[in-house]
C-alpha positions, 0 to 999 in steps of 0.5 A, spaced: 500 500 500 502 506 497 501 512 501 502 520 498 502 525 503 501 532 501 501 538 504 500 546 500 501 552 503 495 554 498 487 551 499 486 546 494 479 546 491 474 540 490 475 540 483 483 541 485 482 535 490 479 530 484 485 532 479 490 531 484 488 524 486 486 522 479 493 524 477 497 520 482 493 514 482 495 515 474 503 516 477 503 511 482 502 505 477 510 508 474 512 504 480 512 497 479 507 492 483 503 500 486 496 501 483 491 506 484 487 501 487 491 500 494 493 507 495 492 511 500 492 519 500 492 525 504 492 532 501 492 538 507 492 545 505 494 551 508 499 550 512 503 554 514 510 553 510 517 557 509 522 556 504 529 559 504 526 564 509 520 566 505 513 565 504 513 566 496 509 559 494 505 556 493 510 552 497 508 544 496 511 537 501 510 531 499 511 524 502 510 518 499 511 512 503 511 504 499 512 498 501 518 494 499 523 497 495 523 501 487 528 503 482 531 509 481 529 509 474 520 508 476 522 512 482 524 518 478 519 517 473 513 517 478 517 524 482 517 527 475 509 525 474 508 527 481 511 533 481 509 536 474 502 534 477 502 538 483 506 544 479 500 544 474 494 543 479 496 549 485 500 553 481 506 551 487 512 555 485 516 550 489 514 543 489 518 537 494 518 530 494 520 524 498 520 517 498 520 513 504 521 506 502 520 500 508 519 492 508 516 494 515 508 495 514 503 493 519 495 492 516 
């Protein structure tokens, strides 16, 4: 089970909201064994976030943790679906993403 953790300092809308999951279940199917059907996602906005001392945003972290491990290749693959997504949808000026892979999951 993946799960996408997404956290903008800007709101993000209902029809945002669709397009955003819509996109990542498209994206997380770039890593090999994930699917749109076991994944979990969380979108929060307005969050209060600064980069290099500023507030000039939007301002978008994302955390995506998988079960098992992936390769560099499918990872930069989802990462940049990811990240153009996010960049298109909230018109984040900065967008970052994290994998956190791990064999240790608990369901």
């Amino acid at each position: 089970m993946p799960f996408i953790d997404v956290k903008a300092s800007c709101e993000i809308t209902r029809d945002q909201e669709e397009r955003i999951k819509a996109g990542l279940g498209q994206a997380i199917a770039l890593i090999p064994g994930k699917a749109e059907s076991h994944l979990m996602l969380r979108l929060t906005d307005r969050c209060r976030m600064w980069y290099a001392g500023e507030q000039d945003g939007p301002i978008v972290m994302t955390s995506v943790a998988i079960l098992g491990e992936t390769d560099q290749a499918s990872f930069q693959q989802f990462g940049a679906a990811a990240v153009s997504l996010l960049q298109q949808e909230l018109a984040a000026k900065h967008v970052y993403l994290k994998l956190h892979q791990t064999s240790d999951w608990a369901f």
